[in-house]
Biopython code that builds the backbone (N, CA, C, O; Angstrom):
import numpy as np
from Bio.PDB.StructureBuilder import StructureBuilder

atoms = [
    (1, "UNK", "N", (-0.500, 4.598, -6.370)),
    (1, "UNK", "CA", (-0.001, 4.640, -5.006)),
    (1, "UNK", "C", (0.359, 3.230, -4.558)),
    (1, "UNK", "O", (-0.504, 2.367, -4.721)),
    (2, "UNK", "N", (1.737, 2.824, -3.914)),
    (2, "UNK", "CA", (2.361, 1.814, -3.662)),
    (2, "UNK", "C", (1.001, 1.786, -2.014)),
    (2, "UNK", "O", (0.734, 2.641, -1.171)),
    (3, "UNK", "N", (0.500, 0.394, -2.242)),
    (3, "UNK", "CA", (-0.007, 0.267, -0.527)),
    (3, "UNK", "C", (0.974, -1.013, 0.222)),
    (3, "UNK", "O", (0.644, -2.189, 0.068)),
    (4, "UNK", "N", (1.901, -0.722, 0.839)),
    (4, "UNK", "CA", (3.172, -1.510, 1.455)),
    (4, "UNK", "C", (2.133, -1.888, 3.050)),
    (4, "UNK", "O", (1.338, -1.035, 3.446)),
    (5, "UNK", "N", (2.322, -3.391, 3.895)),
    (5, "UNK", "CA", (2.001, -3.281, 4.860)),
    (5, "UNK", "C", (3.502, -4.113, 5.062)),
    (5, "UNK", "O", (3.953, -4.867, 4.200)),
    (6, "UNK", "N", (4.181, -3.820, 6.376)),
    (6, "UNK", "CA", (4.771, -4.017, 7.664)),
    (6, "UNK", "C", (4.017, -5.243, 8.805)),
    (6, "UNK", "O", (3.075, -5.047, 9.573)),
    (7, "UNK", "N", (4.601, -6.187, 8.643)),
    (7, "UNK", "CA", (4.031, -7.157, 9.251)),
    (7, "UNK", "C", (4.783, -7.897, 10.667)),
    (7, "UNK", "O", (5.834, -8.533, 10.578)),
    (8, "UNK", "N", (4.106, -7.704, 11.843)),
    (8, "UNK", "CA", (5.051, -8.300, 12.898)),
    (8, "UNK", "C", (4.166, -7.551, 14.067)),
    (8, "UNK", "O", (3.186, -6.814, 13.957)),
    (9, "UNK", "N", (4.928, -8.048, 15.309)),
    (9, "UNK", "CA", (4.161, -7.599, 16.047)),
    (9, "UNK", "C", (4.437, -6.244, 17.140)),
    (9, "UNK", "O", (3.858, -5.882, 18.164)),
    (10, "UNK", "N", (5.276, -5.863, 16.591)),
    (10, "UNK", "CA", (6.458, -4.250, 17.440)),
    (10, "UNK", "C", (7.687, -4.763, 18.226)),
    (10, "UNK", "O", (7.951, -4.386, 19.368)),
    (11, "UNK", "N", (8.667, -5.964, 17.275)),
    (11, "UNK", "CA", (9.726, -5.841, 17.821)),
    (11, "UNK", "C", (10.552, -5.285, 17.287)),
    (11, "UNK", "O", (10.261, -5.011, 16.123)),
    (12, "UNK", "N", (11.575, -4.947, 17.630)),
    (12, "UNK", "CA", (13.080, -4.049, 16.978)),
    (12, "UNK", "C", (13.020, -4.088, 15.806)),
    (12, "UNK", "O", (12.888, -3.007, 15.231)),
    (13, "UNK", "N", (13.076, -5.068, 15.168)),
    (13, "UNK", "CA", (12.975, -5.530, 13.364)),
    (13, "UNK", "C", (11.969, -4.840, 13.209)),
    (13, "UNK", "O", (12.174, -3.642, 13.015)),
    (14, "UNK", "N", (10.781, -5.246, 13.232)),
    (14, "UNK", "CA", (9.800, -5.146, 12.792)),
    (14, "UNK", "C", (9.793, -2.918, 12.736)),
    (14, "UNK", "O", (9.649, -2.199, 11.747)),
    (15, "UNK", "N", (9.971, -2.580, 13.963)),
    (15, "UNK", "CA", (10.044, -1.283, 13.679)),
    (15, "UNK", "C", (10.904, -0.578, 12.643)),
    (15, "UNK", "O", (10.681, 0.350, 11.865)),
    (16, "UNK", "N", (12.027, -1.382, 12.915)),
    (16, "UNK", "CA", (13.606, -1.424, 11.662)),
    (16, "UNK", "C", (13.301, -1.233, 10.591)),
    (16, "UNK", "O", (13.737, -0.261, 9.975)),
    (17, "UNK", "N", (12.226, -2.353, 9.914)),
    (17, "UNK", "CA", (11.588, -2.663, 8.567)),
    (17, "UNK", "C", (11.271, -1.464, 8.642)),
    (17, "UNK", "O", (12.158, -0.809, 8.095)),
    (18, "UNK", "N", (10.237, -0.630, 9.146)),
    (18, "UNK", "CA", (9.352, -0.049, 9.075)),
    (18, "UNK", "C", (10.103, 1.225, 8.579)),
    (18, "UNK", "O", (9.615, 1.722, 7.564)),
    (19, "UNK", "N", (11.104, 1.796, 9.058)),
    (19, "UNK", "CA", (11.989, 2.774, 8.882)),
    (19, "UNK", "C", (12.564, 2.827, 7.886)),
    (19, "UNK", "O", (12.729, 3.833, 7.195)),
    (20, "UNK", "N", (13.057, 1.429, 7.623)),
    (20, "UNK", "CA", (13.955, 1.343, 6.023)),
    (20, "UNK", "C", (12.829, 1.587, 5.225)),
    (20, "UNK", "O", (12.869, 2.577, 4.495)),
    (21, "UNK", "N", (11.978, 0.977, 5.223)),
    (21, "UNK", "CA", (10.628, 1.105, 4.387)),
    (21, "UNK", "C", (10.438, 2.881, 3.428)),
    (21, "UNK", "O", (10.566, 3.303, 2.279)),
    (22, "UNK", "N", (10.019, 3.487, 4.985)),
    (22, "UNK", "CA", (10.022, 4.812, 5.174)),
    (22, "UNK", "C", (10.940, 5.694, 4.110)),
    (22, "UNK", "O", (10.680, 6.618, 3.340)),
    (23, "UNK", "N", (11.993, 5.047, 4.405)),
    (23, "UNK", "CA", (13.477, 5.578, 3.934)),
    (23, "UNK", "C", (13.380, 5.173, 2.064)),
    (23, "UNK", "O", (14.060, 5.879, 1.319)),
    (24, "UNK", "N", (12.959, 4.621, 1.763)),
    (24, "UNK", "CA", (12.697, 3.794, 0.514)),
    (24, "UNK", "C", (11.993, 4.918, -0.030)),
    (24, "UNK", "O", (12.475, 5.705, -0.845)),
    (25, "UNK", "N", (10.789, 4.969, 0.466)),
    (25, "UNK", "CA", (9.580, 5.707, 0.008)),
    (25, "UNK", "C", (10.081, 7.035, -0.356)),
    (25, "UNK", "O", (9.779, 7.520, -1.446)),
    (26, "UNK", "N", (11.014, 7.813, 0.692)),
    (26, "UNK", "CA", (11.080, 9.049, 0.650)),
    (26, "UNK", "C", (12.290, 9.185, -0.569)),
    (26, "UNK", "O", (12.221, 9.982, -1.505)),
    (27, "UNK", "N", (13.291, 8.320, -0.358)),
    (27, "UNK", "CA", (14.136, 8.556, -1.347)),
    (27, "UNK", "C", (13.230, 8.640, -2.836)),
    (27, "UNK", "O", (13.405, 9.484, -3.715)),
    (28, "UNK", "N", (12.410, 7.731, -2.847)),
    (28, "UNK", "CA", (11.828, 7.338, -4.325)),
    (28, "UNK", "C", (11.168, 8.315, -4.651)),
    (28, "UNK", "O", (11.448, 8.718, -5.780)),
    (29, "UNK", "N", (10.011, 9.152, -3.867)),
    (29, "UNK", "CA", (9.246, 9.889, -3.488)),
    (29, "UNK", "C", (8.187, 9.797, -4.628)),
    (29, "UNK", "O", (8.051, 10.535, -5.604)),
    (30, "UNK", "N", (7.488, 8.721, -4.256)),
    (30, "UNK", "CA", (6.291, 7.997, -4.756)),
    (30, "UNK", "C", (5.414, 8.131, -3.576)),
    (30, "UNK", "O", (5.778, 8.359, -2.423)),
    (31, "UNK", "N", (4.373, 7.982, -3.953)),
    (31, "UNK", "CA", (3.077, 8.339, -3.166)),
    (31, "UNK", "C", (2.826, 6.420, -2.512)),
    (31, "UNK", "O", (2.644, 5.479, -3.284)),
    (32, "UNK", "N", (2.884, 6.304, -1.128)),
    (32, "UNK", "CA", (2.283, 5.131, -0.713)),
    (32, "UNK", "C", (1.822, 5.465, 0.594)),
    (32, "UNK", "O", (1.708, 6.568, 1.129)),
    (33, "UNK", "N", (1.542, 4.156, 1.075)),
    (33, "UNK", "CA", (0.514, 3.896, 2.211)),
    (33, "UNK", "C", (1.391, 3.290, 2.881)),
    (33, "UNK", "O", (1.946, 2.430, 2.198)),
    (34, "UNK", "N", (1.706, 3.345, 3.761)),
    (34, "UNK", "CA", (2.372, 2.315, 4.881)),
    (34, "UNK", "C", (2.030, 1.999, 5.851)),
    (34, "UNK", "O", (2.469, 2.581, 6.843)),
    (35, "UNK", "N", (0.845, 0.653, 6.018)),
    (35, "UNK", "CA", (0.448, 0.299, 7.237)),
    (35, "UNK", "C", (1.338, -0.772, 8.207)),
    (35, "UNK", "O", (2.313, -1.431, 7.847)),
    (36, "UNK", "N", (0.660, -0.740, 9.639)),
    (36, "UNK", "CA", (1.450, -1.572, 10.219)),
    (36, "UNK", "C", (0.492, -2.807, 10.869)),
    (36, "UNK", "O", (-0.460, -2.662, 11.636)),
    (37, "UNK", "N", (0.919, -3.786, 10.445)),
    (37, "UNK", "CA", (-0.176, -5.082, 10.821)),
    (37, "UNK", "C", (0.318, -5.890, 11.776)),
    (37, "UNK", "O", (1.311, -6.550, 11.468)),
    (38, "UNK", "N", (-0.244, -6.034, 13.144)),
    (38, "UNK", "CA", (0.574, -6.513, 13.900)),
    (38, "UNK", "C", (-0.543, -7.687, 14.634)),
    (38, "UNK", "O", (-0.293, -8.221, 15.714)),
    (39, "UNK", "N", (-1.913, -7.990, 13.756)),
    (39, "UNK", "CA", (-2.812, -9.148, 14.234)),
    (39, "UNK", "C", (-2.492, -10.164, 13.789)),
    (39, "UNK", "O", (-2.757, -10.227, 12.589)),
    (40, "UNK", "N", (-1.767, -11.524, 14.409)),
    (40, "UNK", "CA", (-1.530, -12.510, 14.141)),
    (40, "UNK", "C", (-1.958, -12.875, 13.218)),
    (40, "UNK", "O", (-1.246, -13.366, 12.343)),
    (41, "UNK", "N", (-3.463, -12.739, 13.086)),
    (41, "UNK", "CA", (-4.553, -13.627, 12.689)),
    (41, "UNK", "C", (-4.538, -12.877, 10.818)),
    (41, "UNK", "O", (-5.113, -13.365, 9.844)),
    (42, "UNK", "N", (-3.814, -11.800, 10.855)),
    (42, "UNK", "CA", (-4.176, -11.226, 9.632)),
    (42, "UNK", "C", (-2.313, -11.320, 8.756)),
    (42, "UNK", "O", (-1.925, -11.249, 7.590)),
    (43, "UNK", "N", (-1.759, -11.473, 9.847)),
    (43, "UNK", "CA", (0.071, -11.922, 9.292)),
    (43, "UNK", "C", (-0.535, -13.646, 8.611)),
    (43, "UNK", "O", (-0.640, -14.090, 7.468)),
    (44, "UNK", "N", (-0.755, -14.083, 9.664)),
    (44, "UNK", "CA", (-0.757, -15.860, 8.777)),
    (44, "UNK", "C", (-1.359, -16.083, 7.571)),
    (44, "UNK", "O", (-1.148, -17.033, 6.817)),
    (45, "UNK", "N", (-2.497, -14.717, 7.339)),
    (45, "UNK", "CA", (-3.538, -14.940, 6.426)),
    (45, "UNK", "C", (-2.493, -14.900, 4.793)),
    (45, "UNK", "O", (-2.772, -15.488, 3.748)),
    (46, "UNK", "N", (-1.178, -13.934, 5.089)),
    (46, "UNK", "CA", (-0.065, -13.692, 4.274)),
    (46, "UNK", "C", (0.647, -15.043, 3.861)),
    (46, "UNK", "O", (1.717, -15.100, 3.256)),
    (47, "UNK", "N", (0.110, -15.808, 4.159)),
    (47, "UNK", "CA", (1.397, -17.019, 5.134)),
    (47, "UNK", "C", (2.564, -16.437, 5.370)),
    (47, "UNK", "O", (3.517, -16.733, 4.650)),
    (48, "UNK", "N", (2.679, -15.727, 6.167)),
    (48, "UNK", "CA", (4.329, -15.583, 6.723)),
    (48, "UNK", "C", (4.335, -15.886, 8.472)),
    (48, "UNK", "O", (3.870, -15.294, 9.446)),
    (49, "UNK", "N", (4.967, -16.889, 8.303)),
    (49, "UNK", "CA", (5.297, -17.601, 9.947)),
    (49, "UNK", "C", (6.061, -17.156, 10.609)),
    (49, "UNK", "O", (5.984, -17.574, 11.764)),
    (50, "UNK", "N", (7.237, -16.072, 10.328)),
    (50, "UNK", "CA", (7.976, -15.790, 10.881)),
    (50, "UNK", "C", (8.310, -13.985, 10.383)),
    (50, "UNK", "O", (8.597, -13.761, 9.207)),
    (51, "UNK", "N", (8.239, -12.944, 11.295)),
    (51, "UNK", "CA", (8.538, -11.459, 10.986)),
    (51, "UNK", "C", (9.819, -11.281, 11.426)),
    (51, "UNK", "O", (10.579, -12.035, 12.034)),
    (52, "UNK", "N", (9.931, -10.224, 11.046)),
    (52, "UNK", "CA", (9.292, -9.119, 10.395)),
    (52, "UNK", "C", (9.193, -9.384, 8.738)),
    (52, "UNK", "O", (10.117, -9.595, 7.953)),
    (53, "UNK", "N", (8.019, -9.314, 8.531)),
    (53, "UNK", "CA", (7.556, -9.615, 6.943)),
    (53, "UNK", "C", (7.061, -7.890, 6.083)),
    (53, "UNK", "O", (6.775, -6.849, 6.675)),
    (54, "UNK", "N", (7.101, -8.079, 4.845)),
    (54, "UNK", "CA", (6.839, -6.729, 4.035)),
    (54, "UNK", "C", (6.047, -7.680, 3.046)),
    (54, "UNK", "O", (6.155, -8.860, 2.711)),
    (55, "UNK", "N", (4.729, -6.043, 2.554)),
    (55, "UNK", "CA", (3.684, -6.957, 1.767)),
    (55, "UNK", "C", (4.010, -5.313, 0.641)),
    (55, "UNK", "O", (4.221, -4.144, 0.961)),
    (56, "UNK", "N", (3.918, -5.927, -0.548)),
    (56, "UNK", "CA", (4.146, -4.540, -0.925)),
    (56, "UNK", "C", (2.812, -4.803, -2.312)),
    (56, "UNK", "O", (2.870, -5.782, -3.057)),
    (57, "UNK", "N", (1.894, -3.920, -2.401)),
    (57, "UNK", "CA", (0.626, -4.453, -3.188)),
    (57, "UNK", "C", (0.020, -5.328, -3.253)),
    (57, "UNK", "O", (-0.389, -5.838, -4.295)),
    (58, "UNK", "N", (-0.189, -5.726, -2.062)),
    (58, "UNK", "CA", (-0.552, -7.077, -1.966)),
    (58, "UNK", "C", (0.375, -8.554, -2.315)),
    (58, "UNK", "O", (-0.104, -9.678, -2.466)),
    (59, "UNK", "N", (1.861, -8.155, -2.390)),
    (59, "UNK", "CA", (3.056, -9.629, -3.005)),
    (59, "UNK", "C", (3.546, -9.349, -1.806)),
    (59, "UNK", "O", (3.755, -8.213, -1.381)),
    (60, "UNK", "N", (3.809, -10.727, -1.033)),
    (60, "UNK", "CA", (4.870, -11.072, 0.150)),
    (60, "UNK", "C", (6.472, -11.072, -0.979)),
    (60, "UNK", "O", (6.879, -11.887, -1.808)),
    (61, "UNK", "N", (7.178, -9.360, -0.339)),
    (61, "UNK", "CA", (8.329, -9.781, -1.176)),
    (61, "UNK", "C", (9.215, -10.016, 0.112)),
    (61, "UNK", "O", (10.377, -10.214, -0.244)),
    (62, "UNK", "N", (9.065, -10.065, 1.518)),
    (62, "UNK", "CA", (10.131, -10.449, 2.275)),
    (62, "UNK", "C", (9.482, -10.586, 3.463)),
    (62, "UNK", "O", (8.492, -9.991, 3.889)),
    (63, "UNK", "N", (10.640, -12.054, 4.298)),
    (63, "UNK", "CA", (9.763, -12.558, 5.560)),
    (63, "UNK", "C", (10.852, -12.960, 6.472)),
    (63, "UNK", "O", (11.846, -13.215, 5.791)),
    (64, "UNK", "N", (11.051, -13.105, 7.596)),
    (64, "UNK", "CA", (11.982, -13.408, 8.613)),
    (64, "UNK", "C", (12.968, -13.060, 8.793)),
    (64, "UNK", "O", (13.649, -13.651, 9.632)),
    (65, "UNK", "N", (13.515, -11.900, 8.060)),
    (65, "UNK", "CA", (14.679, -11.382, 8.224)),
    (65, "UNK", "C", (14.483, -9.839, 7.860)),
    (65, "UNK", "O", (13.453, -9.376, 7.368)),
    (66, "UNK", "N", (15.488, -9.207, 8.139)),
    (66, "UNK", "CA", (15.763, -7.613, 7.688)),
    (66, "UNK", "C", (16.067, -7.397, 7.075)),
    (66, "UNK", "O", (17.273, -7.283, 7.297)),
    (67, "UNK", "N", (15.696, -6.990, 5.433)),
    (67, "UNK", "CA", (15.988, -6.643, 4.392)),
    (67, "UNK", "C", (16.610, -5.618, 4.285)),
    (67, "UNK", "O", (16.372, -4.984, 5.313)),
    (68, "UNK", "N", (17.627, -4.759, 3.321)),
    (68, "UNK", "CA", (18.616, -3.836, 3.172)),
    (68, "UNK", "C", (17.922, -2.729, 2.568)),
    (68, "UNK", "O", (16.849, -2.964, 2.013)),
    (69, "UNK", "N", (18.421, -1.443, 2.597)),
    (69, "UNK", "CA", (17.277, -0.490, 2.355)),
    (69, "UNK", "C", (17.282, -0.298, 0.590)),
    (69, "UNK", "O", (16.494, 0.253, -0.178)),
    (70, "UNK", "N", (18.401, -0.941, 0.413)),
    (70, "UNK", "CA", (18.617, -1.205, -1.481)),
    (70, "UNK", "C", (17.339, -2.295, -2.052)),
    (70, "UNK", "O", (16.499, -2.010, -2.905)),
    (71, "UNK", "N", (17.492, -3.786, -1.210)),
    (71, "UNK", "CA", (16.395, -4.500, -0.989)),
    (71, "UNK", "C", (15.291, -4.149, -1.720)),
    (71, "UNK", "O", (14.785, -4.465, -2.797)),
    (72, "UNK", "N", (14.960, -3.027, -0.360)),
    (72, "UNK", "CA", (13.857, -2.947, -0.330)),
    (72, "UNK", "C", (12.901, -1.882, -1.099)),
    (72, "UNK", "O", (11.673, -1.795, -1.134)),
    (73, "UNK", "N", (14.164, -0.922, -1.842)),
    (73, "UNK", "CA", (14.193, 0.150, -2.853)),
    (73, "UNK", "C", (14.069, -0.802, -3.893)),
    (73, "UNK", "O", (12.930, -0.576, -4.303)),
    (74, "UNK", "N", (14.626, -1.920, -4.718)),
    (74, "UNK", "CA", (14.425, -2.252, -5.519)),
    (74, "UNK", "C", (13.209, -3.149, -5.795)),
    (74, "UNK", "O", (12.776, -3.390, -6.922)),
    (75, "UNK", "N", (12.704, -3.621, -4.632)),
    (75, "UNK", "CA", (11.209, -4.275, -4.834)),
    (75, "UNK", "C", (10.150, -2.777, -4.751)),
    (75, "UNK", "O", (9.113, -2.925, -5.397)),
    (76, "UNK", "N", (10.252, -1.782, -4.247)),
    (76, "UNK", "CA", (9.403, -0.947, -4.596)),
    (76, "UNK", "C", (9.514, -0.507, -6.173)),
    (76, "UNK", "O", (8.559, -0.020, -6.779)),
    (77, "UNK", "N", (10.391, -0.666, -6.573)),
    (77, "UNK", "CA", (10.879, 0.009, -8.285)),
    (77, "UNK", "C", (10.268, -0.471, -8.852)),
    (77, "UNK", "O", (9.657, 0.069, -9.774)),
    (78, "UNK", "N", (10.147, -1.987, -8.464)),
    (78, "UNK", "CA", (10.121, -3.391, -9.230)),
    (78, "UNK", "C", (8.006, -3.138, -9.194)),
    (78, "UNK", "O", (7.322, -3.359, -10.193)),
    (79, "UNK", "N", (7.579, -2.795, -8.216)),
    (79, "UNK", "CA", (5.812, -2.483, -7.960)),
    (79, "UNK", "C", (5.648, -1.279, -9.074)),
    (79, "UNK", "O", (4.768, -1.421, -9.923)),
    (80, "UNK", "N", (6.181, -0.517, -9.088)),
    (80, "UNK", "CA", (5.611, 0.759, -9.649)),
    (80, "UNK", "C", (5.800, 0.389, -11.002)),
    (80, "UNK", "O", (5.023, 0.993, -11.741)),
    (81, "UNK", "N", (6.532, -0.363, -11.563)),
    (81, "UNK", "CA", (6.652, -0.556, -13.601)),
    (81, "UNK", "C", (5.560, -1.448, -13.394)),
    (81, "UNK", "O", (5.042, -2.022, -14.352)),
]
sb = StructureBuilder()
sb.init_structure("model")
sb.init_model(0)
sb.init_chain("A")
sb.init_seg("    ")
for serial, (resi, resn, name, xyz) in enumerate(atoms, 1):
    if name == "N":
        sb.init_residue(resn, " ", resi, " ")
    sb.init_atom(name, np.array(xyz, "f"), 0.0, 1.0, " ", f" {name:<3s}", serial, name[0])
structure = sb.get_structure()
């Protein structure tokens, strides 16, 4: 099971991510977890200074920008081998 967290604190992006994310998962239709982490104190612990960030098994594969839902399909591909 892919455990993906969503990192930011509930702005537009950050929900955005969250959807493409979503959208990833279902196309792939792999079994994951998708949490949403929105405690400062537990984003920095990532080092990512700037969201909307994606943690996908524990690897920061993206941070400060909005990744594409291809993106973000191919770093999930890239977790599961």
């Amino acid at each position: 099971m892919l455990n993906i967290k969503v990192l930011g604190p509930g702005c537009a992006n950050c929900k955005r991510l969250e959807q493409i994310t979503q959208k990833a998962v279902d196309t792939l239709s792999v079994p994951a977890q998708i949490e949403k982490v929105t405690d400062y104190g537990e984003i920095m612990a990532f080092g990512v200074l700037s969201t909307p960030g994606l943690v996908v098994n524990g690897q920061v594969v993206s941070y400060g920008r909005l990744p594409s839902l291809a993106e973000v399909t191919g770093w999930l591909v890239d977790s599961i081998e």
